[in-house]
Rosetta silent file (secondary structure, phi, psi, omega in degrees, C-alpha in Angstrom):
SEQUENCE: XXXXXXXXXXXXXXXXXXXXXXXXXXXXXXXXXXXXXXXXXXXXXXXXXXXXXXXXXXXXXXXXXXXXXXXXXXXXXXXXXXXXXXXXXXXXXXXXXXXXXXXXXXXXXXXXXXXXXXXXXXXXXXXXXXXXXXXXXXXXXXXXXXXXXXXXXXXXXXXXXXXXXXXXXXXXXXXXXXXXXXX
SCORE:     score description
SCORE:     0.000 S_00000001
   1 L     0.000  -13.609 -158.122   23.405  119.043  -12.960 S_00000001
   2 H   -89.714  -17.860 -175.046   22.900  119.461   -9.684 S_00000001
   3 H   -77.862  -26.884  176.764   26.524  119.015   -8.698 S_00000001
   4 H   -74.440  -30.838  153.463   27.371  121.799  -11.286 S_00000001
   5 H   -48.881  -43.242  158.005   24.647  124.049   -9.509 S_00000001
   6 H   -96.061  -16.476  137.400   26.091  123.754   -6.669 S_00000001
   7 H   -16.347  -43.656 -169.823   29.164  125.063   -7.855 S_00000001
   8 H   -78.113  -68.404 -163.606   27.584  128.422   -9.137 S_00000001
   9 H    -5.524  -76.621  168.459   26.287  128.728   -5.555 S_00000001
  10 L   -80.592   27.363  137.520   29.406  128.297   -3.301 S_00000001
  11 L  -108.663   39.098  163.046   31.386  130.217   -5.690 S_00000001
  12 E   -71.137  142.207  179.869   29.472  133.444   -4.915 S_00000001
  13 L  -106.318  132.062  177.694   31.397  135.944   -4.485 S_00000001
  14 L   -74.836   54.727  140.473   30.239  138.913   -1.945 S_00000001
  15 L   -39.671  112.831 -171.600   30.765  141.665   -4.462 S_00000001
  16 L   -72.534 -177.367  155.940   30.078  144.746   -3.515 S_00000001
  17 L  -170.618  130.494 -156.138   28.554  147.668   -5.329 S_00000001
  18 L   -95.101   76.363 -170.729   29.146  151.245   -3.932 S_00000001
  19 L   -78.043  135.398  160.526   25.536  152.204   -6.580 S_00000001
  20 L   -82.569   97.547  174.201   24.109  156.124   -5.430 S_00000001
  21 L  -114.870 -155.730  177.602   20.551  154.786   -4.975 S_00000001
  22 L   -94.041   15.403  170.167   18.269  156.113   -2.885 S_00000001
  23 L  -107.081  -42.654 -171.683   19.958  154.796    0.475 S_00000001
  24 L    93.528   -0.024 -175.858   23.150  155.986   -0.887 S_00000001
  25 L   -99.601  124.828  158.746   24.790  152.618    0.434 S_00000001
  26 L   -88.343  153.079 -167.230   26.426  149.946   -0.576 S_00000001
  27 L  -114.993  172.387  178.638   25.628  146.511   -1.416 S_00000001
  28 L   -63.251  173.033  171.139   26.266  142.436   -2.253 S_00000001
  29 L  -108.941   96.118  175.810   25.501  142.215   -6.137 S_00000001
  30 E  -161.580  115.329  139.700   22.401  139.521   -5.194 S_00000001
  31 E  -152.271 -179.533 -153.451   19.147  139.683   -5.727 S_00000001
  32 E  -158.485  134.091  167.571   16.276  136.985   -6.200 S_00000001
  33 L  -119.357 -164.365 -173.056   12.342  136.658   -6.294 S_00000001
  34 L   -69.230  -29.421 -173.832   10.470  133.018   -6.798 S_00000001
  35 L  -103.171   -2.513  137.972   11.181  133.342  -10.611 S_00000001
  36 E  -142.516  142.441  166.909   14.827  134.250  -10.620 S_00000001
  37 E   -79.324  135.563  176.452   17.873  134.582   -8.981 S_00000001
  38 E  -139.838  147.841 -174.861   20.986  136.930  -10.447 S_00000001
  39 E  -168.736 -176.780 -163.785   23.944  136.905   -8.655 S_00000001
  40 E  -122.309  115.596  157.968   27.755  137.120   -9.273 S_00000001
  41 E   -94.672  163.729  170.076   30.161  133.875   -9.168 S_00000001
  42 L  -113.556   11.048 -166.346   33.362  132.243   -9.751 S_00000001
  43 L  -118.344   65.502 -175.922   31.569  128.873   -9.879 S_00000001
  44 L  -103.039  144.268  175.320   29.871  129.562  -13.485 S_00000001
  45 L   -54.769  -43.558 -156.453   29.342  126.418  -16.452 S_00000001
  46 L  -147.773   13.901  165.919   31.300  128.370  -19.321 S_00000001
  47 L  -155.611  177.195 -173.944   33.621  131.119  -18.379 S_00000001
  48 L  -120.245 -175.314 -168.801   35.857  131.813  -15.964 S_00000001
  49 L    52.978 -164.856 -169.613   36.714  134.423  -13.169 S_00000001
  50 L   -80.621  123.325  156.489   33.861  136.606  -11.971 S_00000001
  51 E  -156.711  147.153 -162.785   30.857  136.433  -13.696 S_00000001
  52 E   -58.805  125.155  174.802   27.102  137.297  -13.658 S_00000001
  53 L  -131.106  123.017 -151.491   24.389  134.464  -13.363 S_00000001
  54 L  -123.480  102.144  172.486   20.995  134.466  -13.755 S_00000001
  55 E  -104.694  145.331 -153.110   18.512  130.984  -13.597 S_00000001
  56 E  -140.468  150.146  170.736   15.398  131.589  -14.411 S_00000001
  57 E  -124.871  125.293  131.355   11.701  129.216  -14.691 S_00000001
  58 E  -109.905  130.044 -174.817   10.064  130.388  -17.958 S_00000001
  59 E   -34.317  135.408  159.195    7.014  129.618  -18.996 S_00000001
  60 L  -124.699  158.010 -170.935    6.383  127.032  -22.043 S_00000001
  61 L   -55.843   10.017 -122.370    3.806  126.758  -24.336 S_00000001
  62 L  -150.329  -14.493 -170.389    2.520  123.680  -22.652 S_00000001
  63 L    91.684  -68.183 -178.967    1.764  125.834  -19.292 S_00000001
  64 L   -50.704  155.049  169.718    4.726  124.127  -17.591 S_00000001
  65 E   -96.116  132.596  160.963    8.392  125.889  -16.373 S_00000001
  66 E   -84.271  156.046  161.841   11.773  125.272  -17.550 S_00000001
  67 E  -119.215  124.775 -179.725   14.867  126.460  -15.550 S_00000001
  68 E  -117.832  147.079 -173.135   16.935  127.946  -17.716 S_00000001
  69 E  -109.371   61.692   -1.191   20.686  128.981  -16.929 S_00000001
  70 L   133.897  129.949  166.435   21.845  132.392  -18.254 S_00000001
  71 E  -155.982  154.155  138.878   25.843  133.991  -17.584 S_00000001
  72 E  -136.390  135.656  159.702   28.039  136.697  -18.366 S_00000001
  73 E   -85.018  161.504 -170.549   31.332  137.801  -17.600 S_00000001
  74 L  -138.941   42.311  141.565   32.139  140.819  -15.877 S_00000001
  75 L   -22.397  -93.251 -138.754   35.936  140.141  -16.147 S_00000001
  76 L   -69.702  -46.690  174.304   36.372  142.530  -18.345 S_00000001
  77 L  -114.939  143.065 -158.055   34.545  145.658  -16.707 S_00000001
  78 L   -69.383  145.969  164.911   34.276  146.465  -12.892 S_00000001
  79 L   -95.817  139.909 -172.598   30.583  146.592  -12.084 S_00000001
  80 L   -96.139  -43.741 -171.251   29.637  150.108  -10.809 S_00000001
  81 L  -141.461  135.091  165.590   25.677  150.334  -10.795 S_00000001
  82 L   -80.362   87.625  171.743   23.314  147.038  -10.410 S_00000001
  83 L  -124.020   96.224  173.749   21.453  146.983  -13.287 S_00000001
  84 H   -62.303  -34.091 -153.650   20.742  143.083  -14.428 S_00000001
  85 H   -77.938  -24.408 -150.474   17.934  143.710  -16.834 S_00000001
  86 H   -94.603  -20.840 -167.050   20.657  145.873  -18.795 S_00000001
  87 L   -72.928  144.892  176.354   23.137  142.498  -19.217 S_00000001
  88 L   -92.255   82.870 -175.116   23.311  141.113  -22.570 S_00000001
  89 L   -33.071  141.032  179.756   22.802  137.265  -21.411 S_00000001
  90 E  -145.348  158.023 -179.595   25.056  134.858  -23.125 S_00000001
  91 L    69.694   56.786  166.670   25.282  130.416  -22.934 S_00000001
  92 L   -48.454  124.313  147.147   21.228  130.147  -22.481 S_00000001
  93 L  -144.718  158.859  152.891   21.033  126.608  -21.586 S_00000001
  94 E   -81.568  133.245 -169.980   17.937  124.477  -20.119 S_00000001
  95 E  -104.213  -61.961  143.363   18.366  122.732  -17.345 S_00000001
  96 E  -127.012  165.367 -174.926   14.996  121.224  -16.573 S_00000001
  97 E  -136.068  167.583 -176.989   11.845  121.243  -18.364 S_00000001
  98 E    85.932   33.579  179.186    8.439  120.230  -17.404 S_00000001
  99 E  -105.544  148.074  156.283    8.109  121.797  -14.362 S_00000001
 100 E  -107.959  139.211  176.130    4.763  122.794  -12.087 S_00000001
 101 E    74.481   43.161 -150.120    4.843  124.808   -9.152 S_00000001
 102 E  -117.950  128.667  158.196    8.712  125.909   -9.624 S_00000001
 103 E  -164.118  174.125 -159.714    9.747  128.450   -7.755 S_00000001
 104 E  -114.906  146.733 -177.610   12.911  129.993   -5.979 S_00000001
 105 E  -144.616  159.299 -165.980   13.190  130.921   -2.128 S_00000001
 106 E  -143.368  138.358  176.073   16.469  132.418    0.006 S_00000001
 107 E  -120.322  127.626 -163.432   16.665  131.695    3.703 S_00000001
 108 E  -166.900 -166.963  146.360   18.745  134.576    5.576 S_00000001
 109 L   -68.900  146.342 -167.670   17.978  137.612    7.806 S_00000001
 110 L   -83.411  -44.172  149.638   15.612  139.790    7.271 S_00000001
 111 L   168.609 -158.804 -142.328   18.532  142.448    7.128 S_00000001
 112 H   -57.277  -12.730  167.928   21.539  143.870    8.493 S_00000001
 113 H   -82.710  -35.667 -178.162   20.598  144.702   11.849 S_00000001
 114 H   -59.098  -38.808 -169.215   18.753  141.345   12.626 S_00000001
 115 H   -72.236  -42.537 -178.964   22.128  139.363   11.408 S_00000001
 116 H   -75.527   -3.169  170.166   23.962  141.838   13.608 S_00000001
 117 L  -114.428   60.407 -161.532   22.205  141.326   16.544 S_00000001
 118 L  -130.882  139.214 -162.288   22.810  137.485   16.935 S_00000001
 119 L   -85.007  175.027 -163.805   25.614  136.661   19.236 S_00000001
 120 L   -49.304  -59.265  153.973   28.747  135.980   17.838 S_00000001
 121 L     2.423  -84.983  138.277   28.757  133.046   18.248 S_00000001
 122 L   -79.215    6.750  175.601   25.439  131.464   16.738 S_00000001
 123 L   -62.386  -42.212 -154.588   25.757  133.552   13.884 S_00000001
 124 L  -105.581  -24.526 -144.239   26.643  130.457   11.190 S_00000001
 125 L  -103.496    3.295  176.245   25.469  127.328   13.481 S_00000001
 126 L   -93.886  163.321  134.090   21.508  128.685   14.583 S_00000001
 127 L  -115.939   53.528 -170.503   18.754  128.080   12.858 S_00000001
 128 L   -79.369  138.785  173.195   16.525  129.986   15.161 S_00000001
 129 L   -67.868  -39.353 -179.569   13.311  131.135   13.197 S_00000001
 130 L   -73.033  -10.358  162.426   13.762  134.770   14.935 S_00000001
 131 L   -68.531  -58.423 -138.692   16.835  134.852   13.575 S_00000001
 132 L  -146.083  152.921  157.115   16.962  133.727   10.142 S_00000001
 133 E   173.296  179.576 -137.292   13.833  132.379    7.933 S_00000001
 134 E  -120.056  128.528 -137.830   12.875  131.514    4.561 S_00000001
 135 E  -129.645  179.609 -151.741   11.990  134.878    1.781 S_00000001
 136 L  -144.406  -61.809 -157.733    9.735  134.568   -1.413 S_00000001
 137 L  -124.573  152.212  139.364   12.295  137.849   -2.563 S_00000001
 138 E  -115.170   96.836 -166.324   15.864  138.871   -1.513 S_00000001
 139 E  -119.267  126.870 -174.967   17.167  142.236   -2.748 S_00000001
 140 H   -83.001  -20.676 -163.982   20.511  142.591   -1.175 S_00000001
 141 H  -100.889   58.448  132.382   20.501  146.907   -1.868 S_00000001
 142 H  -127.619  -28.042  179.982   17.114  146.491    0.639 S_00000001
 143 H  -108.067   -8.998  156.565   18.329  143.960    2.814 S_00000001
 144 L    83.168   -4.242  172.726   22.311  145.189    3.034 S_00000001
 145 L  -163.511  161.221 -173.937   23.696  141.186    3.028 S_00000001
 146 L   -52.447 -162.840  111.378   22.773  137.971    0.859 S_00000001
 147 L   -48.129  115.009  163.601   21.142  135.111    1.647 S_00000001
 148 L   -46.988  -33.513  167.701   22.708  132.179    3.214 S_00000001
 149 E  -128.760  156.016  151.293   20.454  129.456    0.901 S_00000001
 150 E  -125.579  111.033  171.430   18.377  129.230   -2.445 S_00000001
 151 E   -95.350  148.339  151.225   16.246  126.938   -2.246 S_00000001
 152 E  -138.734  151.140 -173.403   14.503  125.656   -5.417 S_00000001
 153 E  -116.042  136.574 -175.088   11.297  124.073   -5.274 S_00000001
 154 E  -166.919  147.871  174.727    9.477  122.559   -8.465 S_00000001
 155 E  -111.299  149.388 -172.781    6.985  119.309   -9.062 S_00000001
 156 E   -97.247  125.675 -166.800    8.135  117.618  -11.875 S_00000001
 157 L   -71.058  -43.415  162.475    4.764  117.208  -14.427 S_00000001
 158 L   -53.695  -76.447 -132.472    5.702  113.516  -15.679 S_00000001
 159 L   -86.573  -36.027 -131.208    6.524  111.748  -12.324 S_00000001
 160 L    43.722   33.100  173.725    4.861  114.306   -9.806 S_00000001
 161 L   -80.388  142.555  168.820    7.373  114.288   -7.420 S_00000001
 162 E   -76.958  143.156 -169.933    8.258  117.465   -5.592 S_00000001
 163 E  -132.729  118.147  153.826   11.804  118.329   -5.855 S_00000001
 164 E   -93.686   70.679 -147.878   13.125  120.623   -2.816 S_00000001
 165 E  -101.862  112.480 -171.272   16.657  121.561   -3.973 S_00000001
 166 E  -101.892  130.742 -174.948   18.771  123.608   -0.803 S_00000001
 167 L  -127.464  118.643  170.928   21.781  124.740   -2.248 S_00000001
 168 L   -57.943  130.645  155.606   24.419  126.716    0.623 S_00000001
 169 L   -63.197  168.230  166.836   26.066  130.519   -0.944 S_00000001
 170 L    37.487  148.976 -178.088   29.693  130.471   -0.554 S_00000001
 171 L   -83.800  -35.572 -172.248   31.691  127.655   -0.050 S_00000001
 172 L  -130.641   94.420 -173.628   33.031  129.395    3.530 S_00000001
 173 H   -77.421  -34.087  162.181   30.545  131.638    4.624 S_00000001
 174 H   -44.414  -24.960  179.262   32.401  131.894    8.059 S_00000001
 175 H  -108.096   16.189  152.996   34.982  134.004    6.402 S_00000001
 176 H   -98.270   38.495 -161.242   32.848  136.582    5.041 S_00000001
 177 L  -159.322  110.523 -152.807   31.050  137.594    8.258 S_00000001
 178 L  -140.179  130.799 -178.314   33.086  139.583   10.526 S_00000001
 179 L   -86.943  -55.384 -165.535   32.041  142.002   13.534 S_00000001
 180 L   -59.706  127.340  171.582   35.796  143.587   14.016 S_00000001
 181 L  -160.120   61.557  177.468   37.185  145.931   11.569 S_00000001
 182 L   -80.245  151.764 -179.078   39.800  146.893   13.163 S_00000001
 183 L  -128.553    0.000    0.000   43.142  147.619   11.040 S_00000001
């Protein structure tokens, strides 16, 4: 599963959405706290072209988390305003079950001016902590650009090993990240 996982990752797509919030700006369609991620891909388990995906740890009666794996497509209509809680989820499958301690983390910038003021250069290849570091939340219409990683972290309740899972966005993150935009 893990190889299909990373699929959804690297086939994020930087989809914008020009949403009238209260910055008035627009943004990636990404955002993610410890207990889910929603985001938009072309790397999804059961449909094809762009569509929305949301993994999730819910609680079971047992105490323990599952990660559950959640899609829609959004083929058929352009998205306009980011509202996930509004999507009518479809292919619910579990992915793991049993888990303790499971929770999701995004390593990036804190937001668009920190990523813009890193020379050109080191932009994909630092891993300088004042640059970049590792988020509990990511809301792309507060932070103006994704995450670079999702991490997920979970102890598995049979064995008790910790499982640290790093997954990269995009398969070529070098071509979405551009200073010049000149035409």
């Amino acid at each position: 599963m893990q190889a299909k996982l990373t699929e959804v990752f690297q086939g994020m797509v930087p989809y914008i959405i020009n949403q009238k919030d209260k910055t008035g700006l627009p943004h990636i369609a990404f955002s993610g706290n410890q207990e889910r991620v929603i985001l938009i891909t072309e790397g999804a388990l059961f449909s094809s072209g762009l569509v929305f995906v949301k993994l999730e740890f819910k609680r079971q009666s047992n105490g323990t988390n599952k990660l559950v794996y959640s899609e829609y497509p959004a083929n058929s209509n352009p998205v306009l305003v980011w509202q996930p809680e509004r999507i009518n989820w479809q292919h619910e499958v579990v992915i793991k079950e049993n888990l303790r301690a499971a929770k999701f983390s995004y390593y990036g910038w804190n937001d668009l001016q920190a990523s813009l003021a890193v020379k050109e250069f080191d932009l994909l290849i630092s891993d300088e902590p004042e640059e970049k570091s590792w988020h509990d939340t990511y809301d792309a219409r507060k932070n103006r650009l994704s995450p670079l990683k999702v991490r997920i972290s979970y102890t598995d309740r049979e064995s008790d090993f910790l499982s640290d899972q790093v997954f990269p966005l995009y398969a070529s993150p070098e071509l979405l990240i551009t200073r010049d935009i000149s035409y």
